[in-house]
Each structure stands twice: as C-alpha cells, then as structure tokens.
N, C-alpha and C positions, 0 to 999 in steps of 0.2 A: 592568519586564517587557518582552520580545522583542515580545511577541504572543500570540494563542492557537490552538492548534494541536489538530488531533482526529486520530487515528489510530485508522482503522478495522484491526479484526482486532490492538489491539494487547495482548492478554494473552500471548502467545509469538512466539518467533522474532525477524523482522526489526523486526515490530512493536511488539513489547514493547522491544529494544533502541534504535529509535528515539524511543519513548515519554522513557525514559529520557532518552536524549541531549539531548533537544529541552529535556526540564525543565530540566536543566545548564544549555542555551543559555539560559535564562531564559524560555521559554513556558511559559504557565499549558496546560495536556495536560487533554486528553480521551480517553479511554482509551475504545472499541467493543469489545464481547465479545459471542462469540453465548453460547456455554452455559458456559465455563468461570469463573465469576464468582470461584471461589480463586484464579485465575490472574492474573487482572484486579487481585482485591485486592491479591495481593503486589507484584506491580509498582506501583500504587498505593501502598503502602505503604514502598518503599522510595525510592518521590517524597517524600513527605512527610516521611520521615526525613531528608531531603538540603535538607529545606526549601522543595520545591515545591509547586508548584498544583495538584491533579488531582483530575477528577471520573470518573466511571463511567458510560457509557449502555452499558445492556445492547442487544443490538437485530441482528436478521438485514438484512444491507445489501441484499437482495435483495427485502425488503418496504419498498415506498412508507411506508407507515403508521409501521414502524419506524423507517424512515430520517428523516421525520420527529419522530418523538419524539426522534433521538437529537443532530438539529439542535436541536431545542429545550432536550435540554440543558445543551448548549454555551452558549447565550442566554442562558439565566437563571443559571448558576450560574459561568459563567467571562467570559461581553461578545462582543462583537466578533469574532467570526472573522479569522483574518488567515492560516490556512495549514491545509492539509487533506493526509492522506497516503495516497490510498487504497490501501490495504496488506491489506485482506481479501481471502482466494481460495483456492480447493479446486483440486487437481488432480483428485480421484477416484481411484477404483481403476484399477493402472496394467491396462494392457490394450489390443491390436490393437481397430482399430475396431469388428470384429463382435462383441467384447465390451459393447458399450454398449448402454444400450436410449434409447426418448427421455426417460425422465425423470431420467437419471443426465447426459444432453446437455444437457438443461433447465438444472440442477440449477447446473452447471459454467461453463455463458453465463451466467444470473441472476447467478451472487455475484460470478463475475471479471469480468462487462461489465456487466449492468445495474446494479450494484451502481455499480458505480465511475462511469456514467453520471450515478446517482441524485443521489447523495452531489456530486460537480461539479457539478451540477442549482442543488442547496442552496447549495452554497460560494461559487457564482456572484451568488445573490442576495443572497448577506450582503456579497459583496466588490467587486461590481462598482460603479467610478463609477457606471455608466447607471443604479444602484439605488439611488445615495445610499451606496454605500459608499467606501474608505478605499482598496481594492487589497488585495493578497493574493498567494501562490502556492499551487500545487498539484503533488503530486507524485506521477503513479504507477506503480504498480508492472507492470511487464515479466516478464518474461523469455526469456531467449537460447533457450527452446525455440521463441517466436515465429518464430525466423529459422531453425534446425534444423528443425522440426517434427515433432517428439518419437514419432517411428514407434516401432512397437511396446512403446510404453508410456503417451503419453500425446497423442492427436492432439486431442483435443476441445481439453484445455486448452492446447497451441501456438496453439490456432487463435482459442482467446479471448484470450490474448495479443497475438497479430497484428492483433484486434480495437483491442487498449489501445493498441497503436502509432500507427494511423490515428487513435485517437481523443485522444489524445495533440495529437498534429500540427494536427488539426480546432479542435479546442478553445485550442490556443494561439492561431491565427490569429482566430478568432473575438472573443477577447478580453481580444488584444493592447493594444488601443488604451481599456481601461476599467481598466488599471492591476492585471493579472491576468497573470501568468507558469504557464505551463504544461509542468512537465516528466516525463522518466520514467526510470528507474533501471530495467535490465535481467541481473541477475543472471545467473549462471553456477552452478556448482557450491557451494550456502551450504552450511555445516551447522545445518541445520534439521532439525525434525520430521516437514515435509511427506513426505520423502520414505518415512519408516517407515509414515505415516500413508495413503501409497498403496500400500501393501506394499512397499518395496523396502529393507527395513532397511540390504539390503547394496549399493546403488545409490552411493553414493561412493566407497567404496573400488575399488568395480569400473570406475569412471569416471575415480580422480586421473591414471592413466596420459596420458589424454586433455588434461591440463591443462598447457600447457607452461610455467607458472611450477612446477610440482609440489607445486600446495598446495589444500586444501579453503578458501574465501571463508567470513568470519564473518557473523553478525549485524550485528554493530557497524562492521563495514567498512561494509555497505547503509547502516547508520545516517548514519553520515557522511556519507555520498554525500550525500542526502537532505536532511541540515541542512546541507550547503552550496549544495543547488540550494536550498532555501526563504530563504537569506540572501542578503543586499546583495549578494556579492560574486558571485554569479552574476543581478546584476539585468541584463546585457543579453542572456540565456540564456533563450528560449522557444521549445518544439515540442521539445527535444533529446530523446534517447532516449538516456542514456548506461550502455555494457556496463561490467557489473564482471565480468568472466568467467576471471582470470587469464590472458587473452592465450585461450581457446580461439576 
C-alpha cells in the first residue's frame, strides 16, 4: 500500500477523479461527501471493483465536529494518514458583489478556507514528526480565479482562493522541517459541475476562446497533477502553487 489518503468533496468532479487515481496509485482512499452519498458510493464502488481500499465519511468540512468525525474515520477504518487533498469548495451563485448577502460570504469562506484550514489542522496532527508522526503531504485546491479575480461572477470565491494561496505558502513553511510537504494545484477552465452549479451552464464554451491551448482541462488532468505533487517524485516540492490553466 502507497499510504492513506482522504479527499475531501470527493464524490464529483476533480475529487471523485482523484479519488480514483490515487486508489490505482495504491492508497487506501477516504472518500468526504456532504449530501450526495449515491455519488460517493459509486465511486466507491468502482474502487472496490479495481480492487481498492475505500471508506466513506459523510461530513460538512466547514463543521469542526464533522471535520472531526470524518478524521476519525480515516483512524479506525483505513491507519495512518499519510496524504490529505482538500478538494471540497462552493463557488456560489455567480454574481457582481452586490449580489451577495453575508451569509452566502459566510458560506463560501467556511467551506473553501476554514474548511480546508480544519482538515490541515487534523492532517498535521496525524502527520507531523513533532506528533509522533511518519510525514505526509497535503494538497490543495486553488484556482486561477485567485489571480484574475473572477469580477462579475464570482469575487467572494477568487478571494477565498487567494486565501488558499497565502495559506498554502504559510503552512508549507511551517511544517517543513516535521516531514510534511505542502502544495497547491490551481486550475483553469476544468469541465466540471461547478460551473452549472453557479448558473453558468454556458461559462465554458463562452470562455474556450480565452484558452490559448484551445481546449477545456479535465478532471483527471487535476488528478494527476495531485498524485504527483503527493508522491516521491515531487519530494523536494513545498509552498508551490501549480496553474493547470492551459497557458491562460
């Protein structure tokens, strides 16, 4: 076995295809889901059909209480932490700032920064020498609206982004020297969910022009990325923040 790895938010999307991948790589998976638990199981289940290890915590990363329960069930049912992917995150409804009220801002900070605060919180105490741990990476999730800053459709969520970058950077330094690598993976244009999921069904199509490779970024590309910053081969690789944006 590689290790064991938990991927938050991964019943769809980046997360669901990195779930996957990582079980190929040989990690026993932990698979986070807030309400979609059919979605969880399938991917689930076609770990287990490939022959891998994977458990299910149900759990909102934005609750302490959850985010503990869903560290605990990594503990007792899979061992040792050894690699975290914080991959859960909402943009909201897209929308100009005066669109927003505070608890749609709340809402948006909670799950893409304290969320992802929480959860490195946990991973830190299962993985760090200074705790008796073994080492670890962590890996999370960006994106390229951090650096654009997603005017009129998504500024709350650019700005929690730019949040995950500083925190990225912070938390690498920090816990560098306790045998804990810290990276982030900054996406571009994926074909995902998310984006139908903030109204904008048609937000790719209307965007490929903008891509100077001239192509929509998969799931499985992120994946990749991901299970090679979590492996040996980017072991002298901490604080990075790397774009998959097709050159935009």
């Amino acid at each position: 076995m590689t290790g064991v790895a938990l991927i938050t938010g991964g019943s769809r999307g980046i997360g669901a295809a990195t779930a996957k991948l990582a079980a190929r790589r040989g990690y026993a998976v932990c698979i986070n889901y807030v309400s979609r638990e059919d979605r969880a199981r399938k991917v689930a289940d076609e770990i287990r059909r490939e022959g891998g290890s994977v458990a299910l915590a149900q759990g909102d990363v934005a609750s302490e209480d959850d985010v503990l329960r869903i560290f605990d069930v990594v503990d007792r049912e899979l061992g040792p932490l050894t690699a975290l992917v914080n991959n859960a995150g909402i943009t909201g409804n897209a929308s100009r700032l005066e669109g927003y009220d505070a608890a749609a801002i709340r809402r948006i900070l909670d799950v893409n920064v304290t969320g992802t605060l929480l959860c490195s919180r946990e991973a830190v105490k299962r993985m760090s020498t200074k705790h008796g741990g073994k080492g670890g990476a962590i890996v999370n999730l960006s994106s390229v609206a951090a650096v654009l800053g997603g005017a009129n459709q998504w500024t709350a969520y650019a700005a929690a982004k730019g949040a995950i970058n500083s925190f990225t950077v912070g938390l690498a330094r920090e816990v560098a020297g306790e045998g804990i690598r810290v990276n982030a993976i900054s996406p571009g244009l994926i074909d995902t969910e998310i984006h139908a999921a903030a109204g904008l069904g048609d937000r790719l199509q209307k965007m490929l022009p903008m891509i100077p490779m001239g192509r929509i970024g998969t799931p499985e590309e992120c994946a990749e990325a991901i299970l090679w910053l979590l492996s040996g081969e980017a072991a002298y690789m901490t604080g990075a923040i790397l774009p998959l944006t097709g050159g935009r």
